[in-house]
Biopython code that builds the backbone (N, CA, C, O; Angstrom):
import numpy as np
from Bio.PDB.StructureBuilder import StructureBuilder

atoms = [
    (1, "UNK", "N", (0.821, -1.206, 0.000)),
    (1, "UNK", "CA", (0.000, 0.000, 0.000)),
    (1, "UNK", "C", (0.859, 1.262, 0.000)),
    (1, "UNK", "O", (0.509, 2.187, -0.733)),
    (2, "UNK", "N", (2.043, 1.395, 0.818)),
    (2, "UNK", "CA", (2.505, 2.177, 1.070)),
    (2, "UNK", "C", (3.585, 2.376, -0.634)),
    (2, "UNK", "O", (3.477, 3.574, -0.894)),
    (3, "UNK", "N", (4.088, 1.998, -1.263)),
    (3, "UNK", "CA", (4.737, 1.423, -2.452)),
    (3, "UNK", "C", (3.845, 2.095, -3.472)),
    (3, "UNK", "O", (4.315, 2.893, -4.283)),
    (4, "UNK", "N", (2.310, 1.720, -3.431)),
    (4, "UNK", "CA", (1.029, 2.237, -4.154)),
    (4, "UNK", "C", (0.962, 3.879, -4.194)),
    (4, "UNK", "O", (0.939, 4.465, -5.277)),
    (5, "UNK", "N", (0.933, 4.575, -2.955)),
    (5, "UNK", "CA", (1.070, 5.499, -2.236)),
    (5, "UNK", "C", (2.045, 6.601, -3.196)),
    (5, "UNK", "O", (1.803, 7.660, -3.776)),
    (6, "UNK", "N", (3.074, 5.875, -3.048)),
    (6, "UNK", "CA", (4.612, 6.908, -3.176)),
    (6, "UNK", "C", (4.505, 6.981, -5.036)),
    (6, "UNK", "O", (4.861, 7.911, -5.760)),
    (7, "UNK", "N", (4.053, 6.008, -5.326)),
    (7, "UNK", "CA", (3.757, 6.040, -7.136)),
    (7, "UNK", "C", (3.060, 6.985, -7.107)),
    (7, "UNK", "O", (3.338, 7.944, -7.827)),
    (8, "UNK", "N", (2.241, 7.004, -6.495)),
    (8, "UNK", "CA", (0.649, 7.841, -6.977)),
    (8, "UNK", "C", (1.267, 9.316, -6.868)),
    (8, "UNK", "O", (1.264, 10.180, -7.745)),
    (9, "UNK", "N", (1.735, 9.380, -5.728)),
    (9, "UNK", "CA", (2.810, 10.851, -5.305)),
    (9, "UNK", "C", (3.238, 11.561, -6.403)),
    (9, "UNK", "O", (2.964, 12.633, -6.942)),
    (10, "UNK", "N", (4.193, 10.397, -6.616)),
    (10, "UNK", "CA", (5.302, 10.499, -7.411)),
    (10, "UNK", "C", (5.032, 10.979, -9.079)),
    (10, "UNK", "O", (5.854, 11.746, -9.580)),
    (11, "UNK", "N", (3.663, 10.416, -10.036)),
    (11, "UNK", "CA", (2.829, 10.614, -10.922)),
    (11, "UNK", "C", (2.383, 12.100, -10.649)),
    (11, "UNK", "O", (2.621, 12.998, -11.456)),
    (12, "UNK", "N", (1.661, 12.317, -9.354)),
    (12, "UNK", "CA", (1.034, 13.864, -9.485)),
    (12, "UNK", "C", (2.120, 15.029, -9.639)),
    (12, "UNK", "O", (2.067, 16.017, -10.372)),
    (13, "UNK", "N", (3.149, 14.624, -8.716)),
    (13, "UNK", "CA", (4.495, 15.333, -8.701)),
    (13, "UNK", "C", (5.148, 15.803, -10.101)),
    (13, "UNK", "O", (5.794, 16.847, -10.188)),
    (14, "UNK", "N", (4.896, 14.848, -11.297)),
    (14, "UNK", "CA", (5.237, 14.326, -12.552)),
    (14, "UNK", "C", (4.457, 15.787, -13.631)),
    (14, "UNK", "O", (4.871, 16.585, -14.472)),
    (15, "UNK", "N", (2.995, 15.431, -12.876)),
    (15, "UNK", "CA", (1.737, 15.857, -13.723)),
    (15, "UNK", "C", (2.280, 17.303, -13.067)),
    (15, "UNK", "O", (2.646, 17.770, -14.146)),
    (16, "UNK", "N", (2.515, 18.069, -12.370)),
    (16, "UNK", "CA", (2.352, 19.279, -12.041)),
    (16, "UNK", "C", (3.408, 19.754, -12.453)),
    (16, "UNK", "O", (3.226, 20.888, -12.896)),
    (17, "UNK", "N", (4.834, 19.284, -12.539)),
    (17, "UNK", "CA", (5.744, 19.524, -13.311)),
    (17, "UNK", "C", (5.341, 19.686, -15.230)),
    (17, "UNK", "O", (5.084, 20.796, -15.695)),
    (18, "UNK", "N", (5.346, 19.137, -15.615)),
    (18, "UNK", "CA", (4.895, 19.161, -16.866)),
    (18, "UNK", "C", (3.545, 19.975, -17.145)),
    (18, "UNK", "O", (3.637, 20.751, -18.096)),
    (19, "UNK", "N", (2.459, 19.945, -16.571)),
    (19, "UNK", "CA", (1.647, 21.412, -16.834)),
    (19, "UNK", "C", (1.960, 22.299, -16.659)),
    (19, "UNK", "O", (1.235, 23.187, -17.108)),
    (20, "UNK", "N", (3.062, 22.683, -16.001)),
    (20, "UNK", "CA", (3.611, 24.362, -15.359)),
    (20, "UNK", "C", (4.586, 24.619, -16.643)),
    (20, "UNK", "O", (5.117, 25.726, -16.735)),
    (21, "UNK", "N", (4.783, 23.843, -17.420)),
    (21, "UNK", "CA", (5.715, 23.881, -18.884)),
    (21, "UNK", "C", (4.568, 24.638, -19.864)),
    (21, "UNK", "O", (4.860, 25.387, -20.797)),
    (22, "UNK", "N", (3.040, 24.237, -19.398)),
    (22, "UNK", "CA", (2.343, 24.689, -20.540)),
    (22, "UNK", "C", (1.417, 26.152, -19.665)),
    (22, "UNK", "O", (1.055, 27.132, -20.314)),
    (23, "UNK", "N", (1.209, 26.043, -18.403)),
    (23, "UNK", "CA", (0.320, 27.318, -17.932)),
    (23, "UNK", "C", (1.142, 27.174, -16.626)),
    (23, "UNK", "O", (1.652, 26.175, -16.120)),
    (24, "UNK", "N", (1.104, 29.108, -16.036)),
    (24, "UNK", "CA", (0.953, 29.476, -16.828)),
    (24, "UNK", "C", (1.623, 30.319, -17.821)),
    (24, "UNK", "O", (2.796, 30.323, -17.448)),
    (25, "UNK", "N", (1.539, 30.969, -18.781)),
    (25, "UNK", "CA", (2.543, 31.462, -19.959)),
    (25, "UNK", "C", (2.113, 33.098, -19.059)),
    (25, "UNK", "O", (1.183, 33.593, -18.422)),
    (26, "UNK", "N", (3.970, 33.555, -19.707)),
    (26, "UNK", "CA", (4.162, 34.956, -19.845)),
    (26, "UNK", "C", (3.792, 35.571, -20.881)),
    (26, "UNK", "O", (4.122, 35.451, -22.060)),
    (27, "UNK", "N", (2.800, 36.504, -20.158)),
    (27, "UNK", "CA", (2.235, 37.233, -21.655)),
    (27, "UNK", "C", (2.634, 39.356, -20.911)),
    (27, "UNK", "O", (1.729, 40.150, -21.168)),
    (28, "UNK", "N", (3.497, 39.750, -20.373)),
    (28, "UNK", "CA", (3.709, 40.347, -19.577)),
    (28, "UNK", "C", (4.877, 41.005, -19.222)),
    (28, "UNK", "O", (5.102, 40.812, -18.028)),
    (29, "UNK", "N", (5.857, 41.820, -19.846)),
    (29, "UNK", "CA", (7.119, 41.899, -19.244)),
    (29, "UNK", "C", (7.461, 43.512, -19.074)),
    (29, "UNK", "O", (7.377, 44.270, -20.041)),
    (30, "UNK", "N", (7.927, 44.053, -17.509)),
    (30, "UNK", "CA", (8.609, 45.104, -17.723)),
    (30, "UNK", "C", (9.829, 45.182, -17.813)),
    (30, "UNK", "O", (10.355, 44.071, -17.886)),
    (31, "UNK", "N", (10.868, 46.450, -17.855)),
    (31, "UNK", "CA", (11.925, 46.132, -17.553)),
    (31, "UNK", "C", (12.354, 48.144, -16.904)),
    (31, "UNK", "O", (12.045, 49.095, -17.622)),
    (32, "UNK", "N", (12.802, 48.269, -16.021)),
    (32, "UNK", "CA", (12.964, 49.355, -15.188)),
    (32, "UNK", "C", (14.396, 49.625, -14.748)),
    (32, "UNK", "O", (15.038, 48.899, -13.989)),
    (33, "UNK", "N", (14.934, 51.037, -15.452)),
    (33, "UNK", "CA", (16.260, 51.572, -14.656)),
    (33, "UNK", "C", (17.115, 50.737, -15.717)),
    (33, "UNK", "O", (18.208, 50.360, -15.295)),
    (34, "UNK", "N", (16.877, 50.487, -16.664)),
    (34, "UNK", "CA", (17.745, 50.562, -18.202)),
    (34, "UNK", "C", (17.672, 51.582, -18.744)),
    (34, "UNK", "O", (16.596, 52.179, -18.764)),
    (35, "UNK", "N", (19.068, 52.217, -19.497)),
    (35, "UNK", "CA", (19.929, 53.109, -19.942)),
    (35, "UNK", "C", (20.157, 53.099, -20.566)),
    (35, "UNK", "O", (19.651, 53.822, -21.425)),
    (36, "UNK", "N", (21.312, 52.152, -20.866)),
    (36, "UNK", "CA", (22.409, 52.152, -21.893)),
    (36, "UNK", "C", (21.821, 50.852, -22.723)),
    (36, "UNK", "O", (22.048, 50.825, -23.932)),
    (37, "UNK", "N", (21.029, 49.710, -22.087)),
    (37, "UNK", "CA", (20.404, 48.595, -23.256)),
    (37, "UNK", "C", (19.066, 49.101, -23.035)),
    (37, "UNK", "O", (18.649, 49.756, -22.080)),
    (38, "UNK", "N", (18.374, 48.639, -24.213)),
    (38, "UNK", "CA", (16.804, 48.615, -24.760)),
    (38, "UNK", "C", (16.421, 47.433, -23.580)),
    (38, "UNK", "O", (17.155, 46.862, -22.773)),
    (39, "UNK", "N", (14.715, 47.297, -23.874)),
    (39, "UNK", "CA", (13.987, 46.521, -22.970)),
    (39, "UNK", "C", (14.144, 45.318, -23.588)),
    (39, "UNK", "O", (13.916, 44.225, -23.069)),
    (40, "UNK", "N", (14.575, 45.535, -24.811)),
    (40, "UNK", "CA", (14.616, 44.161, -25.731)),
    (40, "UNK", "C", (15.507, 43.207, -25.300)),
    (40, "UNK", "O", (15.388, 42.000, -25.088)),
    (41, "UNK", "N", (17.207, 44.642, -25.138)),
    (41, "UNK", "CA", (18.071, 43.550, -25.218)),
    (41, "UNK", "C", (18.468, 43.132, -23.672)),
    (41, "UNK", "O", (19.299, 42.252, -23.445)),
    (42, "UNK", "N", (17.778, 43.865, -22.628)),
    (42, "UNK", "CA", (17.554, 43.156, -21.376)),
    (42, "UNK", "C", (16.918, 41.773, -21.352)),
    (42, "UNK", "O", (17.456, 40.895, -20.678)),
    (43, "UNK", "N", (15.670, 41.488, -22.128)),
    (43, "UNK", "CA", (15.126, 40.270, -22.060)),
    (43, "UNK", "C", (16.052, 39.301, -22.937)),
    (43, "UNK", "O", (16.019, 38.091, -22.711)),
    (44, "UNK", "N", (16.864, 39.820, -23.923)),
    (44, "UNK", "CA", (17.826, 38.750, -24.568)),
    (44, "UNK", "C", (18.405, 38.011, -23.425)),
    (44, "UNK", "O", (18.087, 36.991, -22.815)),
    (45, "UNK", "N", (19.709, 39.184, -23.313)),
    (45, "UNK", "CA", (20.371, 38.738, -21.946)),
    (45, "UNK", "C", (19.793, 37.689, -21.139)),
    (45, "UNK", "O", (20.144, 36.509, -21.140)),
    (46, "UNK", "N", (18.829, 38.245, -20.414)),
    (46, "UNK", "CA", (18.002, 37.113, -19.497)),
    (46, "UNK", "C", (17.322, 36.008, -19.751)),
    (46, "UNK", "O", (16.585, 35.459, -18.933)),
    (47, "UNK", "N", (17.684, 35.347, -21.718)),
    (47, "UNK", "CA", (17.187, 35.287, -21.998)),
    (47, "UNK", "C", (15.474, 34.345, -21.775)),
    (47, "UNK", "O", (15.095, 33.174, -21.732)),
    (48, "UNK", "N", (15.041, 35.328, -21.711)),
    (48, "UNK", "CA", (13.550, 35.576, -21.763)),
    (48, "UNK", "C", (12.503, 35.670, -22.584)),
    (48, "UNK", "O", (12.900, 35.598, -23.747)),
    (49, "UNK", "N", (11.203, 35.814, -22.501)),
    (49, "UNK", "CA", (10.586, 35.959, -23.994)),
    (49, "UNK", "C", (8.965, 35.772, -23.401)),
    (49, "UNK", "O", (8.739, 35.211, -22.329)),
    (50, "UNK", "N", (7.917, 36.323, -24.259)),
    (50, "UNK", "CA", (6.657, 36.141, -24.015)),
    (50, "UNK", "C", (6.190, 34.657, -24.356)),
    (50, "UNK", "O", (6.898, 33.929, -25.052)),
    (51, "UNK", "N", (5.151, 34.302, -23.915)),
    (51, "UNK", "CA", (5.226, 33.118, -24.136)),
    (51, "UNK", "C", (6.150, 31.635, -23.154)),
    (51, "UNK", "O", (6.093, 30.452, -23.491)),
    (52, "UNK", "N", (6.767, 32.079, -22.187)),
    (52, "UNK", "CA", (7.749, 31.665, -21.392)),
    (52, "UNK", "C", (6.944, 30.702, -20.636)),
    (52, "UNK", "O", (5.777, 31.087, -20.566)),
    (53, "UNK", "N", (7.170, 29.514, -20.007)),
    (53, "UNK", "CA", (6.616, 29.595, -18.798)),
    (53, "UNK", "C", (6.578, 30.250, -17.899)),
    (53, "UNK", "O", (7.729, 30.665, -17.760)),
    (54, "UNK", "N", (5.852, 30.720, -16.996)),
    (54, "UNK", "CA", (6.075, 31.770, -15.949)),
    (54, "UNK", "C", (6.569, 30.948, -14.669)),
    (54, "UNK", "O", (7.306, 31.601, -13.930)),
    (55, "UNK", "N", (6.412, 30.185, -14.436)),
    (55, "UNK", "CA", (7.154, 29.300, -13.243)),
    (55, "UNK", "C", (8.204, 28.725, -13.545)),
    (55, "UNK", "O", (8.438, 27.841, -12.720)),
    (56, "UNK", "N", (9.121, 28.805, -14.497)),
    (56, "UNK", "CA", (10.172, 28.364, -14.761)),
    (56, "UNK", "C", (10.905, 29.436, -15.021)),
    (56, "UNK", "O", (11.902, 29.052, -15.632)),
    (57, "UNK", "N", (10.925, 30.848, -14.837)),
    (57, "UNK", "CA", (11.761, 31.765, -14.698)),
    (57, "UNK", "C", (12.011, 32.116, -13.213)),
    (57, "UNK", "O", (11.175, 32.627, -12.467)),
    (58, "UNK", "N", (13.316, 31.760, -12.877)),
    (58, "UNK", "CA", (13.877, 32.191, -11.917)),
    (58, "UNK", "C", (15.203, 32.750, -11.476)),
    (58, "UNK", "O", (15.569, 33.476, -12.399)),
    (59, "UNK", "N", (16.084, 32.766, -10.533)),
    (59, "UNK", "CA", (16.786, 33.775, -10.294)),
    (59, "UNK", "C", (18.050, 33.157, -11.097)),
    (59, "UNK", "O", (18.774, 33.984, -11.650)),
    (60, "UNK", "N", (18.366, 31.885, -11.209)),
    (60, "UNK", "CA", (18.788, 31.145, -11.618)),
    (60, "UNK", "C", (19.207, 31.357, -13.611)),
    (60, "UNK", "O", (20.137, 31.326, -14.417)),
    (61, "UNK", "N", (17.815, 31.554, -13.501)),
    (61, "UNK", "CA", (17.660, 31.741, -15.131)),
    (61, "UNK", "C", (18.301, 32.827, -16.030)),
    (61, "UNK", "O", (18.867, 32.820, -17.124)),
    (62, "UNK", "N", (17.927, 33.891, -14.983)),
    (62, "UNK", "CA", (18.458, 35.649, -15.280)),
    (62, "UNK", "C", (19.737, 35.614, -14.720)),
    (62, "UNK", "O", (20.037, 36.799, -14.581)),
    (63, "UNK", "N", (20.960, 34.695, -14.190)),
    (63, "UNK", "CA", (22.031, 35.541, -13.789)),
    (63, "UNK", "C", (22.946, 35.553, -15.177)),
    (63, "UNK", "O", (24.134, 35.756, -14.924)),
    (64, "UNK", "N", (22.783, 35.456, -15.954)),
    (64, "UNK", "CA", (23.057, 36.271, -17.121)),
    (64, "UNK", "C", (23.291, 37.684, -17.152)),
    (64, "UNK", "O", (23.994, 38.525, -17.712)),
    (65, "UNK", "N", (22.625, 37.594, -16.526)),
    (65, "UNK", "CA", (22.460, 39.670, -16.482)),
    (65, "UNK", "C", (23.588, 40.462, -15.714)),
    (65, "UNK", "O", (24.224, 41.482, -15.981)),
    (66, "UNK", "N", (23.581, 39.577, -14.645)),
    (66, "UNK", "CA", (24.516, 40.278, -13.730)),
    (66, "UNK", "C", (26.070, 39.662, -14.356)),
    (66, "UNK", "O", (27.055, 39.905, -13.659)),
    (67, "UNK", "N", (26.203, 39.158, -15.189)),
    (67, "UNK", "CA", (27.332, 39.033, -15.764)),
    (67, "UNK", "C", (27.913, 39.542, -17.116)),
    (67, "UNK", "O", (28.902, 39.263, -17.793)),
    (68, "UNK", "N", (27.002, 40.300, -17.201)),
    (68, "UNK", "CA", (27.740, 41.869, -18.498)),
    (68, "UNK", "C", (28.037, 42.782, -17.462)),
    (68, "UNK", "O", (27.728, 42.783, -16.270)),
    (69, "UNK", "N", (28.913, 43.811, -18.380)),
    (69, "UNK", "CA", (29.799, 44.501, -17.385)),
    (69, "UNK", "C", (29.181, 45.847, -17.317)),
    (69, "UNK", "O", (29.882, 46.813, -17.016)),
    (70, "UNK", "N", (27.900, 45.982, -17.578)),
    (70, "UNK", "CA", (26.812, 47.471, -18.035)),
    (70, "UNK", "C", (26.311, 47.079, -16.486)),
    (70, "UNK", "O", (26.446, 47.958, -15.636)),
    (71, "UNK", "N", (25.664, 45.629, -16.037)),
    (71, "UNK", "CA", (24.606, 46.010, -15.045)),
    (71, "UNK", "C", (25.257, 45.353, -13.753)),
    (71, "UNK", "O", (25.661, 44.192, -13.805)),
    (72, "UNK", "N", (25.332, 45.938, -12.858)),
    (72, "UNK", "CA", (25.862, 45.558, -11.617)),
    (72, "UNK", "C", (24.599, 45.303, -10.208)),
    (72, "UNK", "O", (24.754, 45.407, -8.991)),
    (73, "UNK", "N", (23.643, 45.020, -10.853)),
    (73, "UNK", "CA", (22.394, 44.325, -10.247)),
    (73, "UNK", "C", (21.169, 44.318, -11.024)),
    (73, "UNK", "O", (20.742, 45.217, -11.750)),
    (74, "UNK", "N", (20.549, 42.930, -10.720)),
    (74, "UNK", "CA", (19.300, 42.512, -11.092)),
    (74, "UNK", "C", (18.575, 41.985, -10.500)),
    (74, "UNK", "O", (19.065, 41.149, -9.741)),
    (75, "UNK", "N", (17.179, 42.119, -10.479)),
    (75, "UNK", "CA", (16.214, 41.791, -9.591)),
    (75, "UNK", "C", (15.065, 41.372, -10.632)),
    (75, "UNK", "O", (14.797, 42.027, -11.640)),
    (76, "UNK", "N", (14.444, 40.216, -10.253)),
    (76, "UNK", "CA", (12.966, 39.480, -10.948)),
    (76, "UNK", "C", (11.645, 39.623, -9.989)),
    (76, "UNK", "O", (11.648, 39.159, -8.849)),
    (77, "UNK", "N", (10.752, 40.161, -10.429)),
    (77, "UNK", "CA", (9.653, 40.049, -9.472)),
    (77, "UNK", "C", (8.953, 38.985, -10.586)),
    (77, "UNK", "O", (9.003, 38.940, -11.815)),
    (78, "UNK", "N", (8.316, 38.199, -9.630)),
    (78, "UNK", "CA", (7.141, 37.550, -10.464)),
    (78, "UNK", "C", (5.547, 38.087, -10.212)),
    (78, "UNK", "O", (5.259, 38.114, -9.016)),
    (79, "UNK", "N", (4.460, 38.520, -11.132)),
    (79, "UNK", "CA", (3.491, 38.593, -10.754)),
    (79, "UNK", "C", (2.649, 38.144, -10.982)),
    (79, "UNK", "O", (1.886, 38.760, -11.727)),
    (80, "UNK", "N", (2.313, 37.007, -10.569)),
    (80, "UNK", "CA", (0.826, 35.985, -10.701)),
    (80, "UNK", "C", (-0.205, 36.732, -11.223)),
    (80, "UNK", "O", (-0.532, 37.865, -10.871)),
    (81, "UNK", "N", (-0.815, 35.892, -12.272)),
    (81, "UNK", "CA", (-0.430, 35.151, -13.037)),
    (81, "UNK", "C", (0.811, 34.889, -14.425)),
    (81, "UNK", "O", (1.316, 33.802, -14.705)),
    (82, "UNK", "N", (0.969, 35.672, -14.840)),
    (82, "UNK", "CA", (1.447, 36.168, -15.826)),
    (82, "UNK", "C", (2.397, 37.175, -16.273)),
    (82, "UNK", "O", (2.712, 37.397, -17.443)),
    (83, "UNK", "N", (2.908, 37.880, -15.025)),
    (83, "UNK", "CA", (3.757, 39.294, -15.487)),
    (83, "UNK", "C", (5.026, 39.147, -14.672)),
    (83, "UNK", "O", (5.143, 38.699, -13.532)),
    (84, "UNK", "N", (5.904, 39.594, -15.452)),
    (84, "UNK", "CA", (7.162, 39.331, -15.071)),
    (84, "UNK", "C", (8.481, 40.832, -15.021)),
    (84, "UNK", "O", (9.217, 41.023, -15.989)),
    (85, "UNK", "N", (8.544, 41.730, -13.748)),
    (85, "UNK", "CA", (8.704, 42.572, -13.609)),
    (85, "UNK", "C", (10.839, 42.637, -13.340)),
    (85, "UNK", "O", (11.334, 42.059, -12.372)),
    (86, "UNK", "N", (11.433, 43.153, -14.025)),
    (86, "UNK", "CA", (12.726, 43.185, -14.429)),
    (86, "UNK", "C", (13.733, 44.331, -13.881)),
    (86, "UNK", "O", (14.286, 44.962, -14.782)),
    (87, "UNK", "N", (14.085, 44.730, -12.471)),
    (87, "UNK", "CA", (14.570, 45.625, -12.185)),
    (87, "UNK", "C", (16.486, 45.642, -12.191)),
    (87, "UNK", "O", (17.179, 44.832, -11.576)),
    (88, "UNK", "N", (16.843, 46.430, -12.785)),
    (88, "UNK", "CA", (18.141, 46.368, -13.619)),
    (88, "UNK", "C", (18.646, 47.739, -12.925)),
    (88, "UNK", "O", (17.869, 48.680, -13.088)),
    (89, "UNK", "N", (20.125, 48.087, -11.980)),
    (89, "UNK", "CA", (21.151, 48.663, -12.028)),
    (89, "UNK", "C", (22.091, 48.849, -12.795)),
    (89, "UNK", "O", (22.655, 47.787, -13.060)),
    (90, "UNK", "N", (22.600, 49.869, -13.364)),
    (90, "UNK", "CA", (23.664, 49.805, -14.540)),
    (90, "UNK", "C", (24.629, 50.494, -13.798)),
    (90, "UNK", "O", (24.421, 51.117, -12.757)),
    (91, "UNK", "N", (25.973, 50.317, -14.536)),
    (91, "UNK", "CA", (26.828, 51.240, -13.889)),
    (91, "UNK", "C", (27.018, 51.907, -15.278)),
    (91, "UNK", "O", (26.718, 51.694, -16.453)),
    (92, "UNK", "N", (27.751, 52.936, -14.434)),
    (92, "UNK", "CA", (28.098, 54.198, -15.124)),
    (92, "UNK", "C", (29.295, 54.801, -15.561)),
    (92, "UNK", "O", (30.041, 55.119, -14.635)),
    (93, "UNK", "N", (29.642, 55.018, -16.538)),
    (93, "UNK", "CA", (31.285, 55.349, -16.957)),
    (93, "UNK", "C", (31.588, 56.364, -16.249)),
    (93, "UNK", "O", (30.792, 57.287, -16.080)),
    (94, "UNK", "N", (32.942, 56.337, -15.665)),
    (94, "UNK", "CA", (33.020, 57.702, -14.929)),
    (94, "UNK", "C", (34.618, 58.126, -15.210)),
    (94, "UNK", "O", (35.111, 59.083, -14.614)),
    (95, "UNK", "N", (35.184, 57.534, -15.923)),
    (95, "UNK", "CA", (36.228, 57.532, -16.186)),
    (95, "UNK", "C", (37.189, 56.671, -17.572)),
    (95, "UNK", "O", (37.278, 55.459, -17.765)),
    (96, "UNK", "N", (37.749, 57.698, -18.291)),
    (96, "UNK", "CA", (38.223, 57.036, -19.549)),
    (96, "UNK", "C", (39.587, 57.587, -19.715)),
    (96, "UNK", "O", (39.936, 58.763, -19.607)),
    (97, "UNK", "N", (40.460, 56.310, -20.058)),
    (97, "UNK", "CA", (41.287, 56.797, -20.660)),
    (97, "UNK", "C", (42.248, 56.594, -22.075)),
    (97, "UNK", "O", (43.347, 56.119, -22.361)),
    (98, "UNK", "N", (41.107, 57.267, -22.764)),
    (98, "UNK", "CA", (41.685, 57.417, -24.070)),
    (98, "UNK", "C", (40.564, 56.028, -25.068)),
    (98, "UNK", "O", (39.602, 55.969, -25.834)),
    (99, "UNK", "N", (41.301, 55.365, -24.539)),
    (99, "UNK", "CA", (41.162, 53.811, -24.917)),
    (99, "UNK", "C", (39.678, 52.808, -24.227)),
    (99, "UNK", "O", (39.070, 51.933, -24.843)),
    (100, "UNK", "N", (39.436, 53.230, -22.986)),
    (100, "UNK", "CA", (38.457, 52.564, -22.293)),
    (100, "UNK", "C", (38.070, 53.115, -21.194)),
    (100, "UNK", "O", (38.824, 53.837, -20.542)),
    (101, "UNK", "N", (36.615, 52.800, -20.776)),
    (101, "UNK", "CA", (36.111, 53.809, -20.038)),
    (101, "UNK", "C", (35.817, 52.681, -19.062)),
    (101, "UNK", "O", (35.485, 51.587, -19.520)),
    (102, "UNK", "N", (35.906, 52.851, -17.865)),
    (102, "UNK", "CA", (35.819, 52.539, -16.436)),
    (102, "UNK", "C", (34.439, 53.102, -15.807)),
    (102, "UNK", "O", (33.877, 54.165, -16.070)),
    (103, "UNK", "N", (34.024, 52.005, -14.829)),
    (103, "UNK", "CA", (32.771, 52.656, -13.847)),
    (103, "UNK", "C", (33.618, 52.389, -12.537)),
    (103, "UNK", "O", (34.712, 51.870, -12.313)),
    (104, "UNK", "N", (32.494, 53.051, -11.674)),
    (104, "UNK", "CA", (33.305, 53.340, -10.514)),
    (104, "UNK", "C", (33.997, 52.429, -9.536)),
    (104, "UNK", "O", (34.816, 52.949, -8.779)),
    (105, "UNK", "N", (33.711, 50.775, -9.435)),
    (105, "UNK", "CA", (34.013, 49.784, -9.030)),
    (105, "UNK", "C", (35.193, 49.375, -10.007)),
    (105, "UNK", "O", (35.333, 48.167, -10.196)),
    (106, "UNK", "N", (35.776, 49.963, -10.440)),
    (106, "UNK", "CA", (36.812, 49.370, -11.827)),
    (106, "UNK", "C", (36.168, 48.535, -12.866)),
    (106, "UNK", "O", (37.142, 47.927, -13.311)),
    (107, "UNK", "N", (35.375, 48.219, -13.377)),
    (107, "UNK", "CA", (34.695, 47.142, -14.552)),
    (107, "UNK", "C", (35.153, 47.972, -15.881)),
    (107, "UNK", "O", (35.145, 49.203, -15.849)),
    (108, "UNK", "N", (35.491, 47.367, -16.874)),
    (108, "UNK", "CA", (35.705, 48.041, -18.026)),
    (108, "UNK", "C", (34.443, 47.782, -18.478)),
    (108, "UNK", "O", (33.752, 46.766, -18.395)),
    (109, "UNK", "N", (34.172, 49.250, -19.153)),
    (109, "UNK", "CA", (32.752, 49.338, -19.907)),
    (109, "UNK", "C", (32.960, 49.143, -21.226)),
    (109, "UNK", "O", (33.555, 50.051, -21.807)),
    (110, "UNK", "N", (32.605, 48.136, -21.898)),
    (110, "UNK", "CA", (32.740, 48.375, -23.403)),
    (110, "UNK", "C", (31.832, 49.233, -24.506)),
    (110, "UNK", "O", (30.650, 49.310, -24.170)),
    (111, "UNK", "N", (32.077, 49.716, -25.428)),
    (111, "UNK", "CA", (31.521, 50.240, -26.336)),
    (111, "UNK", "C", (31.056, 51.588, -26.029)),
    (111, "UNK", "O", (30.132, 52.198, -26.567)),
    (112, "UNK", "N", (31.994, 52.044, -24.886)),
    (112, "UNK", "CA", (32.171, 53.829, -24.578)),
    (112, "UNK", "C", (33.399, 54.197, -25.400)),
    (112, "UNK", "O", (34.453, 53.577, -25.539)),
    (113, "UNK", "N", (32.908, 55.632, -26.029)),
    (113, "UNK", "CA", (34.257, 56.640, -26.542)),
    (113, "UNK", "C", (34.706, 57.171, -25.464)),
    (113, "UNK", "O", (35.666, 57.939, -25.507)),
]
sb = StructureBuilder()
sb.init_structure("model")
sb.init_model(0)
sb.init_chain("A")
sb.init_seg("    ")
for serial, (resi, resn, name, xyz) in enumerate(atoms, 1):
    if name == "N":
        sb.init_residue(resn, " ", resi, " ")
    sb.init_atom(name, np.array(xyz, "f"), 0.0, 1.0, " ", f" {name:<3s}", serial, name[0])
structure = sb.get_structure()
């Protein structure tokens, strides 16, 4: 019985995994405190997309982000059902020389004059 039990578990466990692949979907995205990239190419990065599952985006998913040298924090809100809210820190060039421009933690910024 108990053997019976842990299958049956184990099946619903199965079933709820695999419907959360199909609902529910992101139809929903902001993205806040971008600068220097579009909203677009924030959701690249992370990559993201409408249509997503919404329970399968997690913090996990987006650290992409925090590994270009533009954003020095990222934050995911999720909002049930469907919306998926994108809060992004950038840093800021504050220093160049000649050749490459620096933010204030030392990161080389690329694609500054």
């Amino acid at each position: 019985m108990r053997r019976v039990l842990m299958i049956l578990l184990l099946l619903l466990l199965l079933g709820v995994v695999i419907a959360s692949r199909y609902y529910p979907k992101i139809t929903y995205v902001s993205v806040h405190g971008n600068q220097h990239y579009s909203a677009n190419d924030i959701l690249e990065l992370a990559n993201l997309s409408i249509d997503d599952p919404f329970f399968w985006v997690t913090r996990q998913k987006i650290e992409r982000l925090e590994t270009d040298p533009w954003i020095s924090q990222a934050s995911v809100i999720r909002d049930f059902p469907n919306a998926i809210h994108i809060h992004i820190t950038e840093r800021k060039p504050i220093l160049s020389d000649g050749v490459q421009s620096y933010a204030m933690d030392g990161t080389v910024l690329p694609g500054v004059n």
